[in-house]
C-alpha positions in Angstrom: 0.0 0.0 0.0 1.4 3.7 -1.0 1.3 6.2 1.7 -2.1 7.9 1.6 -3.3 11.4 2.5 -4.8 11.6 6.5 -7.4 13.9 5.3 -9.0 11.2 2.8 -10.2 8.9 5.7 -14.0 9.6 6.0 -16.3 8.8 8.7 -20.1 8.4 7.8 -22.7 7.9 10.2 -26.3 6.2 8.5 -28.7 9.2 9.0 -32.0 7.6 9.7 -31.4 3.5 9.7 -31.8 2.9 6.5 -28.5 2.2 5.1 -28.2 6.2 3.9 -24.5 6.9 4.8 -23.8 10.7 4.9 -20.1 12.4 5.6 -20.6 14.0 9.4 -17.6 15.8 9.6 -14.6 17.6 8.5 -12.5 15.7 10.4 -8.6 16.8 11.2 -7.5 14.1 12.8 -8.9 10.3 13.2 -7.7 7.0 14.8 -9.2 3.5 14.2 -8.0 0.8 16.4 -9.0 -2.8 16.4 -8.3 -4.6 19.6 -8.9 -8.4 21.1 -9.0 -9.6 24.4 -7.5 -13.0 24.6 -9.0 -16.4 26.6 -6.3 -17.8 28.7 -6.1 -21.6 28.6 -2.7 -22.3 30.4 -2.6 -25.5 32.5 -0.7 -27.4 34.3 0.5 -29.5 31.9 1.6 -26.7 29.2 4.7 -26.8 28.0 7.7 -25.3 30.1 4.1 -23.5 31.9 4.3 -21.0 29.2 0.8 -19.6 28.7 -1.3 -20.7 26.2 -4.0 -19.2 24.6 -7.5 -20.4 22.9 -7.6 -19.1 19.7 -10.8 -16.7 18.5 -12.1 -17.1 21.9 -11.2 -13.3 23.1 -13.5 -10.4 22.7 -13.1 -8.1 19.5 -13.5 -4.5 19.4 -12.8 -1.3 17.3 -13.0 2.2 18.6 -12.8 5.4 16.0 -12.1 8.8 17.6 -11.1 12.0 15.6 -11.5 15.9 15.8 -12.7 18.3 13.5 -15.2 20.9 12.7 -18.5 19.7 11.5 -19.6 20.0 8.0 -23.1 22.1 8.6 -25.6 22.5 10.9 -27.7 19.0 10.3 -24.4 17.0 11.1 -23.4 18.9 14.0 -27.5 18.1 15.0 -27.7 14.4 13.8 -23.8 13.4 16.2 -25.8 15.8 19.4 -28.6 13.8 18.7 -27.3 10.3 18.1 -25.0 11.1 21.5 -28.3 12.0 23.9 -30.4 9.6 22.1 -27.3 7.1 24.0 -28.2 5.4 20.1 -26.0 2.8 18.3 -26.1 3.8 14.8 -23.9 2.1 11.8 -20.8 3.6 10.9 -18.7 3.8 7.7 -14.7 4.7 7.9 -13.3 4.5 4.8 -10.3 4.5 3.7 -9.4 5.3 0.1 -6.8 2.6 -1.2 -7.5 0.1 1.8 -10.9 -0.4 2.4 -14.4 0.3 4.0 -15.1 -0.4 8.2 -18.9 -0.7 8.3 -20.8 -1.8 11.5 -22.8 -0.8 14.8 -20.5 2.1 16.9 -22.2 4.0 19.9 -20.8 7.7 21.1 -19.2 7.1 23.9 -17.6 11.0 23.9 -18.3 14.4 22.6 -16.8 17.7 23.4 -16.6 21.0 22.0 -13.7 23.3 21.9 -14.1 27.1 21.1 -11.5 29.8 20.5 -12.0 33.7 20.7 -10.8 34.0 17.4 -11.5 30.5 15.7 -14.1 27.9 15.0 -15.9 25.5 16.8 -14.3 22.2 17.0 -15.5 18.6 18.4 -13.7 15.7 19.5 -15.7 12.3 19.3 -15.2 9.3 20.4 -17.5 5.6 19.1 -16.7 2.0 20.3 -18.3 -0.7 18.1 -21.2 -2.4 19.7 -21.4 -5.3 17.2 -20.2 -7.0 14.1 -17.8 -5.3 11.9 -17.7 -5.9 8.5 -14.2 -4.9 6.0 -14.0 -4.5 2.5 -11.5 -3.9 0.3 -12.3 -0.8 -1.9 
């Protein structure tokens, strides 16, 4: 893979359930990070006692966070919304040249930072609340 621009990663939210992604945000910086939790299965026969582990028994998870400004108004209303609402929407992250994140995420974090003499930014933060699917774009 050739080294890609950070601003091309997009994060779409599906505005009303019904797989209708839109953009929410003009985001400055993002992070998508997969994790796993793992299922120990050490015993006391193991070899040498070195731990073992069960394979595809730990948890999964993915969490996207990012700053920005938001696009308009009806973005910046849709992430307040879904936040309050404490609603688990599907997500899109794309990312040109690798591939497309889609799945369940819930707002788990939203703040707002103003300065005197700038604009309003946000910093978000989802965690995925289900199955993830990738594709390759």
């Amino acid at each position: 893979m050739t080294a890609q621009k950070g601003r091309d990663l997009l994060l779409k939210v599906d505005q009303n359930k019904a797989g209708n992604f839109i953009t929410v945000a003009g985001l400055r910086s993002h992070r998508l990070a997969f994790a796993t939790g793992t299922a120990d299965c050490t015993h006391q026969l193991s070899p040498g006692q070195w731990r073992e582990l069960l394979a595809g028994a730990g948890v999964r998870h993915a969490s996207i966070s990012g700053s920005g400004i938001f696009r308009d108004e009806a973005s910046d209303a849709l992430i307040r919304q879904l936040f309050f609402d404490d609603d688990i929407r599907d997500w899109q992250v794309i990312i040109p040249g690798f591939g497309r994140v889609q799945g369940p995420f819930q707002i788990t974090a939203l703040e707002y930072t103003g300065e005197h003499e700038g604009a309003l930014t946000f910093e978000l933060s989802l965690e995925s609340a289900g199955e993830l699917a990738f594709a390759t774009l």
